[in-house]
Backbone as JSON, one array per atom type, in Angstrom:
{
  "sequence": "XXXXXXXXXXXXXXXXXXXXXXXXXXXXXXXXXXXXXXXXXXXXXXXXXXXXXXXXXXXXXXXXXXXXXXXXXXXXXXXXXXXXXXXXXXXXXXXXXXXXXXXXXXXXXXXXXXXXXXXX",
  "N": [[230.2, -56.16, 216.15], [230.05, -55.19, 212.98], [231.44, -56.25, 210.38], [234.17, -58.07, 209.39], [236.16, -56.36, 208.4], [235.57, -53.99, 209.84], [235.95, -54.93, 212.8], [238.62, -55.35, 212.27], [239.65, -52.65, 212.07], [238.63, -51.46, 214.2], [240.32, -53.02, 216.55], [242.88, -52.51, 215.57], [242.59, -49.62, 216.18], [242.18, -49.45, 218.9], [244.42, -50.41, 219.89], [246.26, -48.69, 219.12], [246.02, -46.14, 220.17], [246.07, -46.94, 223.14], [248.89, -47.47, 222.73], [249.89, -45.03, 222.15], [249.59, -43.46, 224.06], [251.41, -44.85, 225.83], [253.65, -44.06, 225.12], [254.0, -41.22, 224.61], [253.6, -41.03, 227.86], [256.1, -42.39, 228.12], [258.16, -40.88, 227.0], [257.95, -38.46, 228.54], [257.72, -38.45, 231.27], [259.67, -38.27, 233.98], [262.45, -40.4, 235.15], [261.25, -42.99, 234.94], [260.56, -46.66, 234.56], [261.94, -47.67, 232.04], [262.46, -50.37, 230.84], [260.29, -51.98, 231.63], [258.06, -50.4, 230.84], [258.73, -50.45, 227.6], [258.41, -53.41, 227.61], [255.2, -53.48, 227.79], [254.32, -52.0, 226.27], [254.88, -53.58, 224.05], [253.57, -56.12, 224.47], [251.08, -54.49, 224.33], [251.23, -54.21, 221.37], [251.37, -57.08, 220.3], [249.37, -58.43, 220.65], [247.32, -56.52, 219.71], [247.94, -57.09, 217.15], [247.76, -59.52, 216.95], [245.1, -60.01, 217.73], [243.95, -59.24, 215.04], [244.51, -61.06, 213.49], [243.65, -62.99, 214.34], [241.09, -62.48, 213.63], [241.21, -63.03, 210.96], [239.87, -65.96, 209.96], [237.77, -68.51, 208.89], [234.52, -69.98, 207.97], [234.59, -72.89, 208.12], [232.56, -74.98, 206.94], [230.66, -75.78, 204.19], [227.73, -74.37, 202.62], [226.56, -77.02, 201.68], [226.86, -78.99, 203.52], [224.74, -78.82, 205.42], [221.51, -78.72, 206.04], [219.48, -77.34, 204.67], [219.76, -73.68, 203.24], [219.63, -71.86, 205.25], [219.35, -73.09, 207.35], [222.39, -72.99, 207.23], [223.24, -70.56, 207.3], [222.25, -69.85, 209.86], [224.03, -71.3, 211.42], [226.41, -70.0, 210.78], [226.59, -67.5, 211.18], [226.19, -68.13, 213.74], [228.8, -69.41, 214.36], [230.52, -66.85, 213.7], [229.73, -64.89, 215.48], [230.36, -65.98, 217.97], [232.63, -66.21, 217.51], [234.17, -63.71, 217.49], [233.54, -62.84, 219.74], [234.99, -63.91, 221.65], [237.22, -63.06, 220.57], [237.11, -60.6, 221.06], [237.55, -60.48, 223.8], [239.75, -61.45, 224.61], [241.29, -59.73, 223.71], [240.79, -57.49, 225.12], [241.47, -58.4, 227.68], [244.29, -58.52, 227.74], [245.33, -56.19, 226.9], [244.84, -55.02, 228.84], [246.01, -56.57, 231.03], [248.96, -55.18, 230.01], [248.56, -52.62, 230.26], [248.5, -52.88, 233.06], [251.07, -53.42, 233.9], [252.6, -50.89, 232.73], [251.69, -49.36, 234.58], [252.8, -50.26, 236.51], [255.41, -49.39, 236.16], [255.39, -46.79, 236.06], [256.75, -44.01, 238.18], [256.47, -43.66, 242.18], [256.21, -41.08, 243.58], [255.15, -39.75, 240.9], [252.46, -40.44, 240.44], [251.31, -40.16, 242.83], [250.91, -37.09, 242.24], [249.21, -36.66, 239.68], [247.37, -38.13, 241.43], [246.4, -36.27, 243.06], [246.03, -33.9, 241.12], [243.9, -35.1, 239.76], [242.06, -34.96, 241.89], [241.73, -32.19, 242.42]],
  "CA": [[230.84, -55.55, 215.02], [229.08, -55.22, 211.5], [232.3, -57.24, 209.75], [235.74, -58.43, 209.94], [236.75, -55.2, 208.12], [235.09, -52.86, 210.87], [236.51, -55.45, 213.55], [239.83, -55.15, 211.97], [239.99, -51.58, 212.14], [238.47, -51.05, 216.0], [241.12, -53.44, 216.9], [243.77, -51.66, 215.37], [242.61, -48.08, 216.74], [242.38, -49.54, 220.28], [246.3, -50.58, 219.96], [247.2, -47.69, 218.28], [245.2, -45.49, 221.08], [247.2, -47.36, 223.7], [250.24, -47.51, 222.37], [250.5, -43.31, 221.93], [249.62, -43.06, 225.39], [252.37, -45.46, 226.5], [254.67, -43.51, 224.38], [253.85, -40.16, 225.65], [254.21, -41.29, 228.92], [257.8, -43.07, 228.14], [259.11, -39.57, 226.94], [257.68, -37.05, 229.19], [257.47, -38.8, 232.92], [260.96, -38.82, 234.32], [262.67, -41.87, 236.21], [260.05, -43.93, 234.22], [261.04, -47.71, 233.91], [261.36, -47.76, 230.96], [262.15, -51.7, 230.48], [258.66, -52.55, 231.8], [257.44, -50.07, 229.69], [259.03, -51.27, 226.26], [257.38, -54.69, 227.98], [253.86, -53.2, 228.21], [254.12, -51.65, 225.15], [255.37, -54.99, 223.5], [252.32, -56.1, 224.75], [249.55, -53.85, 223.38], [251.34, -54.54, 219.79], [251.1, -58.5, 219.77], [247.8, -58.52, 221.52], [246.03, -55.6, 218.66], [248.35, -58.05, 215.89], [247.34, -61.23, 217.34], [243.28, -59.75, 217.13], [244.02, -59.08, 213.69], [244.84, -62.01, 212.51], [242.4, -63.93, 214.81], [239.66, -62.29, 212.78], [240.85, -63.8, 209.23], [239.52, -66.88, 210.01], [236.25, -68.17, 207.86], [233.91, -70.71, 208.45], [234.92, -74.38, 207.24], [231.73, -75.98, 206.22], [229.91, -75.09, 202.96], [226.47, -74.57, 202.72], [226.31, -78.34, 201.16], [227.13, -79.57, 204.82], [223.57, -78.67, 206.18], [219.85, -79.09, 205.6], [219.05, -76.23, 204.14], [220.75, -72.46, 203.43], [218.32, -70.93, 206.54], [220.28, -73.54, 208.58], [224.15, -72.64, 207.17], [223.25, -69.25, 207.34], [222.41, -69.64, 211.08], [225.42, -71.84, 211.89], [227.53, -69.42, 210.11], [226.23, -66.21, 212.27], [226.38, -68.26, 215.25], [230.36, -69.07, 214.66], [231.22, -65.87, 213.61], [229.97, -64.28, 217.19], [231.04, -66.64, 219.0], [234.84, -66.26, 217.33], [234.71, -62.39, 217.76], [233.44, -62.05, 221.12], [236.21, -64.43, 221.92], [238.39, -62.45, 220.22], [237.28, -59.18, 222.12], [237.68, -61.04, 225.23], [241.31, -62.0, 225.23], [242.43, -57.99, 223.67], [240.33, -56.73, 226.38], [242.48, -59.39, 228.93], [245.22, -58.87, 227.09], [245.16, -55.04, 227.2], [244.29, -54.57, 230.63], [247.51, -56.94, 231.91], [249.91, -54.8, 229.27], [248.32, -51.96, 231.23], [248.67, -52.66, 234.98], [252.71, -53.38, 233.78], [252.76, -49.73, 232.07], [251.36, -48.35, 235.46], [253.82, -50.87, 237.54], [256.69, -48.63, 235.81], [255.34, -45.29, 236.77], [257.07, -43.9, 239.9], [255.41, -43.22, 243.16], [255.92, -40.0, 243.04], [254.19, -39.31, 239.25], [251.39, -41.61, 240.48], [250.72, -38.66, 243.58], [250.85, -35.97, 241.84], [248.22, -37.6, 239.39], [246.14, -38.38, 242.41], [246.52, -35.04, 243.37], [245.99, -32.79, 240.16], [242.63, -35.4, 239.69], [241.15, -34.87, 243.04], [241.4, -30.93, 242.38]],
  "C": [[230.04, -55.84, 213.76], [230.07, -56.05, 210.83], [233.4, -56.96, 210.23], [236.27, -57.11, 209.36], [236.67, -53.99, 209.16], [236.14, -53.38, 212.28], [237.98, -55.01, 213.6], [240.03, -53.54, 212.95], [239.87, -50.94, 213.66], [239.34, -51.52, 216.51], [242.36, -52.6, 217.22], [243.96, -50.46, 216.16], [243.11, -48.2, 217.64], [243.87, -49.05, 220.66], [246.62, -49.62, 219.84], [246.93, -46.32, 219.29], [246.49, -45.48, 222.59], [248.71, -47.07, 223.92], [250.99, -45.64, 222.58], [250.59, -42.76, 222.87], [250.66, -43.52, 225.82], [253.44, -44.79, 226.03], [254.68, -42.03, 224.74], [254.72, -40.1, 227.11], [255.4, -41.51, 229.37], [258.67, -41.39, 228.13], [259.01, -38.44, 227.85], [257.65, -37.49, 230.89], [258.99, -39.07, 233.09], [261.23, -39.61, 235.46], [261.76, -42.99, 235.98], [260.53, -45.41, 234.05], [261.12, -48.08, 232.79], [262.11, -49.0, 230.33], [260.87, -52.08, 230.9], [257.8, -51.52, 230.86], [257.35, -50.35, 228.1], [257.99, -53.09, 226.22], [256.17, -54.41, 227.66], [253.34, -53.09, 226.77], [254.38, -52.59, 223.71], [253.81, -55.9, 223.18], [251.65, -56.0, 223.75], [249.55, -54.27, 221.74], [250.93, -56.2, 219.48], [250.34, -58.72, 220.16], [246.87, -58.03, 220.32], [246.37, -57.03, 217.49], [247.57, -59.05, 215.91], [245.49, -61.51, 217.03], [243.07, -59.74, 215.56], [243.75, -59.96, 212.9], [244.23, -63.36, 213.23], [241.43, -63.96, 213.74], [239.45, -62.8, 211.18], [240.19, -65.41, 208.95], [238.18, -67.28, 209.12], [235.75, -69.38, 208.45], [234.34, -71.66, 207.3], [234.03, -75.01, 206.95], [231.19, -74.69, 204.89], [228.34, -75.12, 203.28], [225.37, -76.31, 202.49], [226.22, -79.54, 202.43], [225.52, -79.93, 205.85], [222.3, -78.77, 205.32], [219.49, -78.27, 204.23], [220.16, -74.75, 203.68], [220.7, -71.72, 204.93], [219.39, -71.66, 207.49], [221.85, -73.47, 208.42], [224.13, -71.09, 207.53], [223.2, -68.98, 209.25], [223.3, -70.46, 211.64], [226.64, -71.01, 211.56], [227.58, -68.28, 211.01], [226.97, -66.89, 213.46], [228.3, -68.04, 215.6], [231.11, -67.49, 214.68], [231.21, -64.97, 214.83], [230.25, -64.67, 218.11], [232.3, -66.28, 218.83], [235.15, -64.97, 217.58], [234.33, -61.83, 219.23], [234.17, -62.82, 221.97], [237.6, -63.85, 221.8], [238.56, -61.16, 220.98], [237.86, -59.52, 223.34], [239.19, -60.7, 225.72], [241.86, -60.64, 224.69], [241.91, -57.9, 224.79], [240.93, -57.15, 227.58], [243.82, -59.04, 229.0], [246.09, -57.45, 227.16], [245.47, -54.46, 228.69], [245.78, -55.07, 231.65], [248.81, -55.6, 231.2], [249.57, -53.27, 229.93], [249.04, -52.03, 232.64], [250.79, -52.66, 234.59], [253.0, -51.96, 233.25], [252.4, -49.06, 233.88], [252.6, -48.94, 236.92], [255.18, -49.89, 237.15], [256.82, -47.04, 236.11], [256.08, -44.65, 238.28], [256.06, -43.08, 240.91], [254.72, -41.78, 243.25], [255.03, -39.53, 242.06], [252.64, -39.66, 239.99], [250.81, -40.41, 241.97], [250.72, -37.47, 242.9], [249.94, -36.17, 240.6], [247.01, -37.4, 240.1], [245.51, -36.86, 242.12], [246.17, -33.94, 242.33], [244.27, -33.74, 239.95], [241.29, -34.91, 240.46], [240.75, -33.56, 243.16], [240.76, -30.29, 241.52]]
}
């Protein structure tokens, strides 16, 4: 990601991506569980939130901490990709379970006819 502002916002989309699909789905698939779906969809929201507000985090030393600037400047990079490709990690984990529970609520039925309209 180029910054926490860009981060922010891909975050957000993802969820918000997600979420319209799960909502779709809730209204238009009938016999739909739709307590594991409210679950799923529960989910995707405190998962995108939770990225959100991972990413406000800043780095706790000052430049006064280290040798040089050359060396805060590369301790400062290093944390910051380390903390966001941490942070991708666990939406992308995080996502993916709030998923398989959105597809656990689908009925068998829907889920052939699916197959079936793909495969043609």
């Amino acid at each position: 990601m180029a910054n926490k502002r860009m981060f922010k916002k891909a975050a957000s989309a993802v969820g918000d991506a997600v979420c319209e699909e799960i909502m779709i789905n809730y209204y238009n698939t009938p016999d739909i569980d739709k307590s594991l779906v409210e679950k799923s969809l529960s989910k995707v929201i405190s998962a995108t939130e939770e990225a959100v507000c991972d990413a406000n985090r800043y780095f706790g030393k000052g430049a006064k901490a280290f040798g040089s600037i050359e060396e805060y400047s590369k301790a400062k990079k290093a944390y910051f990709k380390e903390l966001f490709s941490k942070i991708q990690k666990e939406l992308s984990a995080k996502l993916e379970e709030a998923i398989k529970d959105f597809n656990a609520a689908i009925p068998a039925e829907v889920k052939a006819q699916n197959k079936a309209a793909a495969n043609a």
